[in-house]
N, C-alpha and C positions, 0 to 999 in steps of 0.2 A: 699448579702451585707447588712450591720447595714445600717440603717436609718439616724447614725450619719455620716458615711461616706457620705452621700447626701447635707451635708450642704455646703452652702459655704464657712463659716466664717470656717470649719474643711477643707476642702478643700485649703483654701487661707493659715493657718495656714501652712499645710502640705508643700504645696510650697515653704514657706519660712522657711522651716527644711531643703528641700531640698538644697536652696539657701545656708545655714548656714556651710550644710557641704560640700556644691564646696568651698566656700571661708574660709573657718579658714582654711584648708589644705595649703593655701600659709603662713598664718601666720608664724613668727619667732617661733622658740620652746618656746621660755619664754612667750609667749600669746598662743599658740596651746592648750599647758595642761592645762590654767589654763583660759582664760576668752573664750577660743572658745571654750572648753569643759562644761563650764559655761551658754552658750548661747546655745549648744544645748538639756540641761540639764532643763535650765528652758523654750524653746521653745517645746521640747518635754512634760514637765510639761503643756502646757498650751494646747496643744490639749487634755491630759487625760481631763482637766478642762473645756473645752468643750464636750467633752465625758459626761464628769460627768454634766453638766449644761443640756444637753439635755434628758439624762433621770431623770431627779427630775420634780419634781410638782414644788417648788418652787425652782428658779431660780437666784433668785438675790444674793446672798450671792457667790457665785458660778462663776454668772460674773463679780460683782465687783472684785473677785479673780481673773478673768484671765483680766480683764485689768488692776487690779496692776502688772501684770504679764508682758502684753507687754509694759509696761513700762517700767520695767528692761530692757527685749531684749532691747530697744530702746535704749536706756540708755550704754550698752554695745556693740551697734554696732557704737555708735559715741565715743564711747571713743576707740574704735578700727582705728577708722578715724583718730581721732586727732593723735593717735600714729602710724601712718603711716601704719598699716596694710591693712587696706582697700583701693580703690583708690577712688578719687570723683563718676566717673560714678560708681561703684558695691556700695556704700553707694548709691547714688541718688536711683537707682535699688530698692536694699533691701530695703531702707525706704520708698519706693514708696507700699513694700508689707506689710512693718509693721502698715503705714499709715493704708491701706487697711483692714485688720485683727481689726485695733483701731476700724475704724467706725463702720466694721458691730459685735464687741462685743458693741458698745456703742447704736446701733442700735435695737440692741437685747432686751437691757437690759432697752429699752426707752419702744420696744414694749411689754412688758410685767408688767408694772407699770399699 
């Protein structure tokens, strides 16, 4: 097993890929194809970004990129809510994970300054 698979922050990511693709499956077709193909487009973007963060020497460019990153997710899984796709508890849930993912990229990114 890679080394990067041992992180948390790849770890918490992945779970919340996982999460992305139990719930966009209920989505309405006019959001399925296009913002929950979106979200797991740029969620799966942000583990390569972690991938990629943990093999470099320097680092920080890397994860400022994957926390612009889950910002978007974040970004698209409330505007999923608003539009009735999500329900309150699976948003509370997910963003409990994207929460999670936030700090330890922000965490990361503190310990290595």
């Amino acid at each position: 097993m890679a080394q990067y698979d041992e992180l948390p922050v790849y770890k918490a990511t992945y779970d919340l890929l996982l999460a992305i693709f139990m719930f966009t499956r209920e989505f309405k077709k006019e959001f399925k194809y296009t913002v929950g193909e979106s979200l797991k487009k740029e969620t799966i973007e942000l583990l390569t970004l972690i991938y990629r963060a943990n093999s470099r020497y320097d680092k920080n460019d890397v994860l400022q990129t994957a926390r612009e990153q889950i910002e978007v997710i974040r970004l698209l899984i409330r505007l999923m809510k608003d539009m009735h796709q999500i329900s309150i508890d699976k948003f509370v849930k997910v963003n409990q994970s994207v929460e999670n993912v936030s700090k330890q990229l922000t965490g990361w990114q503190k310990s290595i300054k």
